[in-house]
PDB file with one MODEL, atoms N, CA, C and O in Angstrom:
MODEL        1
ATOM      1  N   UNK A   1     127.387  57.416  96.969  1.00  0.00           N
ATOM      2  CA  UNK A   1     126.183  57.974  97.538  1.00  0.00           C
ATOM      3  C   UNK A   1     125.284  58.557  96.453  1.00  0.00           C
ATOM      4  O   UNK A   1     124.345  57.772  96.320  1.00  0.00           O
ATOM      5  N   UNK A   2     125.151  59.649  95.570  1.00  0.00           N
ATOM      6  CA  UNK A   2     124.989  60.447  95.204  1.00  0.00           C
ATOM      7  C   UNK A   2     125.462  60.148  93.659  1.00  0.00           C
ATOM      8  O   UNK A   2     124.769  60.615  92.755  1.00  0.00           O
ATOM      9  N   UNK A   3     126.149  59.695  93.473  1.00  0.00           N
ATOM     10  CA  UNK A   3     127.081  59.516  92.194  1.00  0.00           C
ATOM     11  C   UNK A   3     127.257  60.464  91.322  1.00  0.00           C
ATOM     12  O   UNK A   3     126.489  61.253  91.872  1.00  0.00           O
ATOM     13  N   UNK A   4     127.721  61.178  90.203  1.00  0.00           N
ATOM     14  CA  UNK A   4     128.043  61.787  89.692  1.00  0.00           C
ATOM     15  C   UNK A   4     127.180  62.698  88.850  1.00  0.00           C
ATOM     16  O   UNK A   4     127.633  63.587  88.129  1.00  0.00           O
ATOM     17  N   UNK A   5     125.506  62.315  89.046  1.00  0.00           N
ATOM     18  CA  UNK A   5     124.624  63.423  88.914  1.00  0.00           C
ATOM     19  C   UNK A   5     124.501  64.437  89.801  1.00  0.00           C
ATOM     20  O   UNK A   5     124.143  65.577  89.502  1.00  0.00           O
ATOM     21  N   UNK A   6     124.827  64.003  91.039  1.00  0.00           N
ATOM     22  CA  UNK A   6     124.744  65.359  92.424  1.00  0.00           C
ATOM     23  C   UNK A   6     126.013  65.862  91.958  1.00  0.00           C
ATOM     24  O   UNK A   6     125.911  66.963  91.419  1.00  0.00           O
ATOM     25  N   UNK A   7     127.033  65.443  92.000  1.00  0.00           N
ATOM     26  CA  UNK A   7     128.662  66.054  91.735  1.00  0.00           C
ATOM     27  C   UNK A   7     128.304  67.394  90.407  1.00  0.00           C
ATOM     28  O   UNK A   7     128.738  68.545  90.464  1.00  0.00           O
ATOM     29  N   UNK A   8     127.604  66.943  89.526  1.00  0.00           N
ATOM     30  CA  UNK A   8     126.913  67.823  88.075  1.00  0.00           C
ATOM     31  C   UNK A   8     126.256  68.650  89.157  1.00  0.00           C
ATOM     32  O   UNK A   8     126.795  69.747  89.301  1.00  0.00           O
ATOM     33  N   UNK A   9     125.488  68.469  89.754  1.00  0.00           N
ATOM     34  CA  UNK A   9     124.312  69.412  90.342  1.00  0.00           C
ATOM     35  C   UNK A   9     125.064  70.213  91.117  1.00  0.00           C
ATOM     36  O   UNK A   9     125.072  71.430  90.935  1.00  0.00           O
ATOM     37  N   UNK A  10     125.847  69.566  92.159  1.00  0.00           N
ATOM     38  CA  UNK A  10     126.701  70.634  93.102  1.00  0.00           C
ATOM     39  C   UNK A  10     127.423  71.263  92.404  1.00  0.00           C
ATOM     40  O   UNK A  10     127.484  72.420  92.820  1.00  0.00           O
ATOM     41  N   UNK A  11     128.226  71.043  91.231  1.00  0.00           N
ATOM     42  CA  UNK A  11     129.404  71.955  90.788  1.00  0.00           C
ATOM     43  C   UNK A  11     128.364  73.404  90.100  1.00  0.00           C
ATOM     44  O   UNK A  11     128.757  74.568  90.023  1.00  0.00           O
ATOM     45  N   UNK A  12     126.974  72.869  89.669  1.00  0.00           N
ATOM     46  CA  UNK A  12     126.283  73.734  88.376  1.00  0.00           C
ATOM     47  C   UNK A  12     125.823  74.716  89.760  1.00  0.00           C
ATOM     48  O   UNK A  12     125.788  75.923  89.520  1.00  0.00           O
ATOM     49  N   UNK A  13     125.498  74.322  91.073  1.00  0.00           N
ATOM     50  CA  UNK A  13     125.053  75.345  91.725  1.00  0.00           C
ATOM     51  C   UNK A  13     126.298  76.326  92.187  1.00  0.00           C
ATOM     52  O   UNK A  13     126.136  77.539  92.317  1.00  0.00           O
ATOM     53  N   UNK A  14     127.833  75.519  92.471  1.00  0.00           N
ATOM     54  CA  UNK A  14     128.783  76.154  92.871  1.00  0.00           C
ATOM     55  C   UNK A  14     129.196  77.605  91.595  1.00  0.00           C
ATOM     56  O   UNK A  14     129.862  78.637  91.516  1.00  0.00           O
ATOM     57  N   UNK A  15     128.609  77.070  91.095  1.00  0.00           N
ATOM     58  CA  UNK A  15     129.198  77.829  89.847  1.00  0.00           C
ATOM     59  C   UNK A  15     127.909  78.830  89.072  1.00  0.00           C
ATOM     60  O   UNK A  15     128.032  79.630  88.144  1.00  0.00           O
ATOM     61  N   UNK A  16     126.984  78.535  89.649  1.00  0.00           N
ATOM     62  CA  UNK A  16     125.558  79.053  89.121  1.00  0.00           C
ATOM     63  C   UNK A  16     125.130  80.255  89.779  1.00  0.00           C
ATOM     64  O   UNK A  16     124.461  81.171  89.298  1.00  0.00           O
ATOM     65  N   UNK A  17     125.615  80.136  90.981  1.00  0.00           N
ATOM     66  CA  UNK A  17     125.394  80.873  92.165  1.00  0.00           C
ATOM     67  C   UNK A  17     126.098  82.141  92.200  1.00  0.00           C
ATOM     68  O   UNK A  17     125.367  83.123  92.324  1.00  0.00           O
ATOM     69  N   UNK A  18     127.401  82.358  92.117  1.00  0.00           N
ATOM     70  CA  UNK A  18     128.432  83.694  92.066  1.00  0.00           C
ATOM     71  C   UNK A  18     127.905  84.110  91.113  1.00  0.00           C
ATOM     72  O   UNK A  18     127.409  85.197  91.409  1.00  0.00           O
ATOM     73  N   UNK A  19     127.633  83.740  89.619  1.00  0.00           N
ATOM     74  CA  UNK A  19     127.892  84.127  88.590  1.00  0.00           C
ATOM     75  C   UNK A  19     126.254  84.996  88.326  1.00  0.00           C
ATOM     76  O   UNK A  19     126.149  86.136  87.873  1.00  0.00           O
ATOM     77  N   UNK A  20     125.217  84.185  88.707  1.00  0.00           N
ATOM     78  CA  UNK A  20     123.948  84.916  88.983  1.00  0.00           C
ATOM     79  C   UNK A  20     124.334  86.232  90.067  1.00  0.00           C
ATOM     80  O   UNK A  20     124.407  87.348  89.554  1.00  0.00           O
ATOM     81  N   UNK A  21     124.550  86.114  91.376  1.00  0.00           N
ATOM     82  CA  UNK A  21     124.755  87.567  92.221  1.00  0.00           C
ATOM     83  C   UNK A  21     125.524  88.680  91.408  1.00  0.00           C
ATOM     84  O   UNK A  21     125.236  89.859  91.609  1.00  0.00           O
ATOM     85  N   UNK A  22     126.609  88.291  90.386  1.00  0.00           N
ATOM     86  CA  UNK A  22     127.528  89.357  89.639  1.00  0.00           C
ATOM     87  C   UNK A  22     126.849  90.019  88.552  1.00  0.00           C
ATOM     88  O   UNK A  22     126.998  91.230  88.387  1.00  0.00           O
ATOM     89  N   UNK A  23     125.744  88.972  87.413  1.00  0.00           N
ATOM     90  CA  UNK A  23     124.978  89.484  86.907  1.00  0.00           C
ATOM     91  C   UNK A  23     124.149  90.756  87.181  1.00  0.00           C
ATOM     92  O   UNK A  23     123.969  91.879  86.709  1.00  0.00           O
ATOM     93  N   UNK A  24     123.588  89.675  88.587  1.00  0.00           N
ATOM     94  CA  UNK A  24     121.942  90.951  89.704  1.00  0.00           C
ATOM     95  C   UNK A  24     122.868  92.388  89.656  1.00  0.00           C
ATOM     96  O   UNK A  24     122.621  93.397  88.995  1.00  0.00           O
ATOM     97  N   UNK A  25     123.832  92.182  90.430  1.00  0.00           N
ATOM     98  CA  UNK A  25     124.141  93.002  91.165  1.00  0.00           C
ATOM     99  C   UNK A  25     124.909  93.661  90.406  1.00  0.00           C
ATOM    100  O   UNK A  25     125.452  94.510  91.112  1.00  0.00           O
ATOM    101  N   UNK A  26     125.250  93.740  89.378  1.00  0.00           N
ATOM    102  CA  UNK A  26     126.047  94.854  88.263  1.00  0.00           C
ATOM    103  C   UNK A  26     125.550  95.193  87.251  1.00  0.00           C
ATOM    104  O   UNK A  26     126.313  95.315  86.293  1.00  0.00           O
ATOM    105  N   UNK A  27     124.203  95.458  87.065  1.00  0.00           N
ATOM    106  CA  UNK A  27     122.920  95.654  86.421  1.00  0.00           C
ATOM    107  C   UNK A  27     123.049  97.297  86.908  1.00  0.00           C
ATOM    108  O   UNK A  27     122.881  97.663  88.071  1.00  0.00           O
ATOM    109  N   UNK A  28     123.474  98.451  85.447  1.00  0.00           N
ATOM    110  CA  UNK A  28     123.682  99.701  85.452  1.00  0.00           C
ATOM    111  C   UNK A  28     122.165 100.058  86.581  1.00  0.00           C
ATOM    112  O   UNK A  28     122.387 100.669  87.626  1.00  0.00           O
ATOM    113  N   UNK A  29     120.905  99.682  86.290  1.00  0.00           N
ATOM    114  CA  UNK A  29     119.663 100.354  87.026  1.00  0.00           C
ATOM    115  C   UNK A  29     120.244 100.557  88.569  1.00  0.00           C
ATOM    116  O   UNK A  29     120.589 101.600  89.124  1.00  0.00           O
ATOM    117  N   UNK A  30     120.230  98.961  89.151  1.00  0.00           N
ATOM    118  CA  UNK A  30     120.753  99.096  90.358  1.00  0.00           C
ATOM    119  C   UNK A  30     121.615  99.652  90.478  1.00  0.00           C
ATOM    120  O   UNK A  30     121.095 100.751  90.289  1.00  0.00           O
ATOM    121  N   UNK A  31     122.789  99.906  90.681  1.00  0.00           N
ATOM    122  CA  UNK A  31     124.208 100.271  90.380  1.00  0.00           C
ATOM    123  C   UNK A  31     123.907 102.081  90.520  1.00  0.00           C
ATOM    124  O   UNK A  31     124.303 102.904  91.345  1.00  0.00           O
ATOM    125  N   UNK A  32     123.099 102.188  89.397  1.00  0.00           N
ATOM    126  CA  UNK A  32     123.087 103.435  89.737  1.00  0.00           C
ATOM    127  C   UNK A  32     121.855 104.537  90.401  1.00  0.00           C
ATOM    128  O   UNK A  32     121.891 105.741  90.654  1.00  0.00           O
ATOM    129  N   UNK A  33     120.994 103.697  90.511  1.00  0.00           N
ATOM    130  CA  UNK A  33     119.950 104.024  91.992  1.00  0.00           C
ATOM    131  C   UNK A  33     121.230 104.021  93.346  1.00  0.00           C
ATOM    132  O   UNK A  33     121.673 105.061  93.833  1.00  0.00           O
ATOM    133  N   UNK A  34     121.527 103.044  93.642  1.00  0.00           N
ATOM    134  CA  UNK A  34     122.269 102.739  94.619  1.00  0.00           C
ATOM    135  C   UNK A  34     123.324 103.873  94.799  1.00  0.00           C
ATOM    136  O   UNK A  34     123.744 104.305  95.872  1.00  0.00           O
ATOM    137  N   UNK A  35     123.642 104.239  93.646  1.00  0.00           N
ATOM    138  CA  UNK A  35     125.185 105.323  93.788  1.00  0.00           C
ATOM    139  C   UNK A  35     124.449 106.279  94.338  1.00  0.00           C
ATOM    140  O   UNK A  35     124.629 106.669  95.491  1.00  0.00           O
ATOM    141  N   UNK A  36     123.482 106.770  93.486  1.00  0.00           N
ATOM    142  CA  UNK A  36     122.814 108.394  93.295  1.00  0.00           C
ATOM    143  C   UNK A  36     122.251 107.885  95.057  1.00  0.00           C
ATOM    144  O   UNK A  36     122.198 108.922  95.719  1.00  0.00           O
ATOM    145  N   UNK A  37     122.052 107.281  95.483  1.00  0.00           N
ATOM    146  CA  UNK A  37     121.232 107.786  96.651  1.00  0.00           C
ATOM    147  C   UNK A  37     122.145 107.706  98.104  1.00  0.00           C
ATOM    148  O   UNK A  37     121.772 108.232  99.152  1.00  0.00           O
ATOM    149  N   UNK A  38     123.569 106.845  97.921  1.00  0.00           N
ATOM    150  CA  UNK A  38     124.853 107.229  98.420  1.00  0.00           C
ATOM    151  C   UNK A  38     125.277 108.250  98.439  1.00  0.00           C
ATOM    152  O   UNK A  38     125.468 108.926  99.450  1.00  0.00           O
ATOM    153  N   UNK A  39     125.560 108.630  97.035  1.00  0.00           N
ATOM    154  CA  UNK A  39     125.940 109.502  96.433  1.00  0.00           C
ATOM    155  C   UNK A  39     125.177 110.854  97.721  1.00  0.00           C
ATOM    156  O   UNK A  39     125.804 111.164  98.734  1.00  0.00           O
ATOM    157  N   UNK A  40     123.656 111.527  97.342  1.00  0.00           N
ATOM    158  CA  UNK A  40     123.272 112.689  98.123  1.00  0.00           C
ATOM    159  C   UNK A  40     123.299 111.647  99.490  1.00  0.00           C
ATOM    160  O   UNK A  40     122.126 111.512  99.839  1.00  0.00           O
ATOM    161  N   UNK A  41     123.650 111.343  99.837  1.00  0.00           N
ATOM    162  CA  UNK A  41     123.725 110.759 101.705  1.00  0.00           C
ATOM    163  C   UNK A  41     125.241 111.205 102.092  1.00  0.00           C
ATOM    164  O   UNK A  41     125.468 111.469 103.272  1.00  0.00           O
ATOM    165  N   UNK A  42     126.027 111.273 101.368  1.00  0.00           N
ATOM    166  CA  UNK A  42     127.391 111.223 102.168  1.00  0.00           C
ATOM    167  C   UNK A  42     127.940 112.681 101.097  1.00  0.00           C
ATOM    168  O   UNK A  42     129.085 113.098 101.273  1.00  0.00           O
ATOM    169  N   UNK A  43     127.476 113.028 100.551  1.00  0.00           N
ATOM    170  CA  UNK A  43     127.668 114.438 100.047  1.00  0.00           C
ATOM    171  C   UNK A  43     126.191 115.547  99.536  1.00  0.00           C
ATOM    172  O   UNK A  43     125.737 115.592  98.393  1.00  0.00           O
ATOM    173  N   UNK A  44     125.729 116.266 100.613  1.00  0.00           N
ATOM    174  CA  UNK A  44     124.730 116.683 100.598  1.00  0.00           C
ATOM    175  C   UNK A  44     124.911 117.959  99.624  1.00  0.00           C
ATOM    176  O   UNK A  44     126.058 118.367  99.442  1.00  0.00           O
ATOM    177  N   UNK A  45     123.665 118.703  98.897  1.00  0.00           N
ATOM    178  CA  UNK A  45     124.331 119.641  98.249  1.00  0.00           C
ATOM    179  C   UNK A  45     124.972 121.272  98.864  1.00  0.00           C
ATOM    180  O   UNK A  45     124.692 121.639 100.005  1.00  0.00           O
ATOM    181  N   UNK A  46     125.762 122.053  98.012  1.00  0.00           N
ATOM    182  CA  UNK A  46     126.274 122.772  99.112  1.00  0.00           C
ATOM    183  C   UNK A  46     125.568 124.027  99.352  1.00  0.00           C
ATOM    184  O   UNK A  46     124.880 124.681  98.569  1.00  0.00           O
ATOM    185  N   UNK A  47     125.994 124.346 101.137  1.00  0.00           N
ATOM    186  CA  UNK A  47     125.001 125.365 100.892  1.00  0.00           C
ATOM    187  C   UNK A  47     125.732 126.549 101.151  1.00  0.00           C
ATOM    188  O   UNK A  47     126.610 126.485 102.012  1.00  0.00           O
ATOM    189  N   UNK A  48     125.442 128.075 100.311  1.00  0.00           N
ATOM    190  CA  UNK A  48     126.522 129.112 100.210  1.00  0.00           C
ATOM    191  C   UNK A  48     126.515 129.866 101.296  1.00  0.00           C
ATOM    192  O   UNK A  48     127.150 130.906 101.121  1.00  0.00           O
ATOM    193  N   UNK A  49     126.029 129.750 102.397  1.00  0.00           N
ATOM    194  CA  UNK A  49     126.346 130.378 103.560  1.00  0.00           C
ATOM    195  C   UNK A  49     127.341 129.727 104.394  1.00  0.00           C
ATOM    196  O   UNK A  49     128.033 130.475 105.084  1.00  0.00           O
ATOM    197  N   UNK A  50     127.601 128.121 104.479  1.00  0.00           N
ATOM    198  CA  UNK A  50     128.286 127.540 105.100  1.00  0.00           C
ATOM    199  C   UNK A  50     129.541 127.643 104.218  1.00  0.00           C
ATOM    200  O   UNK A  50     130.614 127.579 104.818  1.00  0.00           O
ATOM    201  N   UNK A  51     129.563 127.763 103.149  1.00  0.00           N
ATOM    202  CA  UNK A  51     130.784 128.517 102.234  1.00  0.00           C
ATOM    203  C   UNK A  51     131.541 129.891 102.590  1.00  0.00           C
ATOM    204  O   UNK A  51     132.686 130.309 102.763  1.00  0.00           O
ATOM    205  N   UNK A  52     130.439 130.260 102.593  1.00  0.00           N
ATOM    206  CA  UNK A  52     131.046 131.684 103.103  1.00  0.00           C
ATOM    207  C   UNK A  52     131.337 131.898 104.754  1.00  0.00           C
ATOM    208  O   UNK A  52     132.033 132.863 105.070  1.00  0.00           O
ATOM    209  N   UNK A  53     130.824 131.027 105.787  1.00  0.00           N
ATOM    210  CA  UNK A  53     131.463 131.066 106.975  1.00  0.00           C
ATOM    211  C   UNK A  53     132.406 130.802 107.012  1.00  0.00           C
ATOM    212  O   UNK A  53     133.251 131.496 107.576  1.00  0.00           O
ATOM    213  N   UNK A  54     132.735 129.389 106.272  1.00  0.00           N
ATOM    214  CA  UNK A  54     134.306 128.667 105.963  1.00  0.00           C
ATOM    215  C   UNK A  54     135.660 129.933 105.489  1.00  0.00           C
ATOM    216  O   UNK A  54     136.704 130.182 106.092  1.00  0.00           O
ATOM    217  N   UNK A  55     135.272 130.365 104.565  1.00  0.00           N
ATOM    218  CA  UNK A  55     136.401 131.152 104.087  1.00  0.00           C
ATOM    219  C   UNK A  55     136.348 131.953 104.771  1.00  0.00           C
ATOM    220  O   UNK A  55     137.528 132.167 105.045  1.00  0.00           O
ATOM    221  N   UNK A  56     135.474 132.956 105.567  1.00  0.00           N
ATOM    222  CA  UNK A  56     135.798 133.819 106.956  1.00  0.00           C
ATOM    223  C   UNK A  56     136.639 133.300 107.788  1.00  0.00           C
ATOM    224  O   UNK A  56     137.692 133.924 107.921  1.00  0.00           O
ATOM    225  N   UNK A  57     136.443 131.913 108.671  1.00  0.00           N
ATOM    226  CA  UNK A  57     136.976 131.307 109.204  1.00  0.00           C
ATOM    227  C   UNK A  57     138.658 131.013 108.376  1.00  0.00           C
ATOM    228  O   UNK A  57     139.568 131.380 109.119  1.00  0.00           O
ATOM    229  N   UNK A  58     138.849 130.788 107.849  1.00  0.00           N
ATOM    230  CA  UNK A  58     140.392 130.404 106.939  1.00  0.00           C
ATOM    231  C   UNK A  58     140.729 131.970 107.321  1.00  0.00           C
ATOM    232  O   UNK A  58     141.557 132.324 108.160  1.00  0.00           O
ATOM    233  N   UNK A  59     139.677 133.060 106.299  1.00  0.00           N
ATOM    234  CA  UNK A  59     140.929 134.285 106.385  1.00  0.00           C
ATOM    235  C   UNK A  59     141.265 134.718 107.555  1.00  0.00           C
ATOM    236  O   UNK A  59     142.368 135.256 107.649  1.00  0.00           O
ATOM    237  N   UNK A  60     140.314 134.590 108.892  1.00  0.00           N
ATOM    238  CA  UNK A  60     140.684 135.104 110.346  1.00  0.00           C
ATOM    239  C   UNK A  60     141.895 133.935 110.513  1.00  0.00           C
ATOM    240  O   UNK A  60     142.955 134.547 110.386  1.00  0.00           O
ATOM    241  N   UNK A  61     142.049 133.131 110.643  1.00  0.00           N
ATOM    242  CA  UNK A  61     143.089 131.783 110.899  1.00  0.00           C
ATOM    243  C   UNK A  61     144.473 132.644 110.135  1.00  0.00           C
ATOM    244  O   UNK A  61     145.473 133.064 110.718  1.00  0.00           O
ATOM    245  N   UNK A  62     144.152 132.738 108.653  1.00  0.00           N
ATOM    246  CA  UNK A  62     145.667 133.203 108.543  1.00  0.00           C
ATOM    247  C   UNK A  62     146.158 134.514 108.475  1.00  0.00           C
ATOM    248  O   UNK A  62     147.307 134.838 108.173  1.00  0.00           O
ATOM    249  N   UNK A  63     144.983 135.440 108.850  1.00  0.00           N
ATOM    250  CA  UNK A  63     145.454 136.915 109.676  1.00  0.00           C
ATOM    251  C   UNK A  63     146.280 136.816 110.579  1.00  0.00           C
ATOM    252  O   UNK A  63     147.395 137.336 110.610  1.00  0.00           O
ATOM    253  N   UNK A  64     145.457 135.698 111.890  1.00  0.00           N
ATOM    254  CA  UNK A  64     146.543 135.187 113.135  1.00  0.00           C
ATOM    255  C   UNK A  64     147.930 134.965 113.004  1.00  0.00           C
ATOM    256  O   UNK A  64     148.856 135.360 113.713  1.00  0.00           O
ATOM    257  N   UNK A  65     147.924 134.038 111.642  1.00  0.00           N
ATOM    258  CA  UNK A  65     149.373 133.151 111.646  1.00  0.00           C
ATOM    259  C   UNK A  65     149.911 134.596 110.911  1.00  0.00           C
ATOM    260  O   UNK A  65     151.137 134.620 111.013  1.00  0.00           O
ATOM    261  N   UNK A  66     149.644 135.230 110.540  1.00  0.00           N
ATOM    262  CA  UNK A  66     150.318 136.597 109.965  1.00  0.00           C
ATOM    263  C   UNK A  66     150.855 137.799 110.606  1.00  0.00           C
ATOM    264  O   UNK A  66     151.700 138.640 110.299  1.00  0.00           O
ATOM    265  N   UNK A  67     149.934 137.555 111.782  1.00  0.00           N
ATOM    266  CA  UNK A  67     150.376 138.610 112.901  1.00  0.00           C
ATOM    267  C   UNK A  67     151.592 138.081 113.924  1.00  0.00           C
ATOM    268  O   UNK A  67     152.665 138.594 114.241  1.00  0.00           O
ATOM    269  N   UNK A  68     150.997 136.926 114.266  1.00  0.00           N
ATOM    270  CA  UNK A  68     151.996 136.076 114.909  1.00  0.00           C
ATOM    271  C   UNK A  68     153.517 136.498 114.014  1.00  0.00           C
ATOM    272  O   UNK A  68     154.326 137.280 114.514  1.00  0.00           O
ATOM    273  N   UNK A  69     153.719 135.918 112.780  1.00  0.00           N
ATOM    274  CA  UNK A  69     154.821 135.827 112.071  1.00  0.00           C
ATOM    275  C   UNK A  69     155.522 137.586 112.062  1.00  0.00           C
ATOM    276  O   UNK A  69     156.742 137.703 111.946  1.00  0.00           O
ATOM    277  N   UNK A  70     154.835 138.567 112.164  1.00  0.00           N
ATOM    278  CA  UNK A  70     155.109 139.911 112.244  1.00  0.00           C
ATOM    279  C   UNK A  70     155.524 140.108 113.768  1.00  0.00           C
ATOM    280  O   UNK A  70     156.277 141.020 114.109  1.00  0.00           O
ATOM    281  N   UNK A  71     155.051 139.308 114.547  1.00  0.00           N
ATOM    282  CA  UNK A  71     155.235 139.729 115.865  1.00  0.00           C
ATOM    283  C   UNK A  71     156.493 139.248 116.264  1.00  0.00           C
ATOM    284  O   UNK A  71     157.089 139.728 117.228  1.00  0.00           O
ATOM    285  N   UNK A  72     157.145 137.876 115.243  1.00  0.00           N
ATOM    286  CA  UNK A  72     158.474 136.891 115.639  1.00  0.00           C
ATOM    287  C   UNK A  72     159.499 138.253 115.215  1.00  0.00           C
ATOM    288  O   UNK A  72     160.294 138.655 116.065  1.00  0.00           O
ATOM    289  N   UNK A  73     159.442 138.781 114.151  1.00  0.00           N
ATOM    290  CA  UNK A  73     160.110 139.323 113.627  1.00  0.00           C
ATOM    291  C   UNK A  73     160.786 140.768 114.163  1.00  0.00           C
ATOM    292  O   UNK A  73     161.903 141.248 113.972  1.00  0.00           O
ATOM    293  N   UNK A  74     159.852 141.154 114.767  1.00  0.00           N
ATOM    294  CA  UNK A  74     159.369 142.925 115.397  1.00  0.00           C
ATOM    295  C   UNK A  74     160.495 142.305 116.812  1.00  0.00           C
ATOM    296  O   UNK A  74     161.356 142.933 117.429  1.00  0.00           O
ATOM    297  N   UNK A  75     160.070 140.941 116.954  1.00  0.00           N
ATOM    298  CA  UNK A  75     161.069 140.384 118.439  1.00  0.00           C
ATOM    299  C   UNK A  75     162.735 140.440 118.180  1.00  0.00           C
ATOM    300  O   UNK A  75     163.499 140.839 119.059  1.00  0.00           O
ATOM    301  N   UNK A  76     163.125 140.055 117.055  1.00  0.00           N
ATOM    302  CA  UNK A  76     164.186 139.550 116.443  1.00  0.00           C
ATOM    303  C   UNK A  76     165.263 140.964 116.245  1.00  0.00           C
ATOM    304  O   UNK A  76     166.359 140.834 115.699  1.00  0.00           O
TER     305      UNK A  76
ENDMDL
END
């Protein structure tokens, strides 16, 4: 059909093709636009009030488990 100039042409695109997308696409610019804007999307920066609710929250939590554990004991 085709003879062995298309067979050249199909293999050069089979092979032309991955090797171009790995180039594009692992190009530090992109790569790292792409991170940095992942990056603040799925880790926003922190903010110190929601810090400081958190560790309120922890120390009331293990006051509980502290009283509780005083209360097994006082039973015993």
């Amino acid at each position: 059909m085709g003879g062995w100039k298309l067979e050249v042409f199909k293999m050069g695109v089979y092979m032309a093709f991955p090797v171009s997308l790995f180039y594009y696409f692992n190009q530090p610019e992109f790569f790292e636009e792409w991170m940095m804007s992942k990056r603040s999307q799925f880790f926003p920066p922190k903010d110190p009030t929601v810090d400081e609710q958190l560790k309120a929250v922890i120390e009331e939590l293990e006051r509980r488990q502290e009283d509780k554990w005083k209360a097994m004991k006082k039973a015993q």
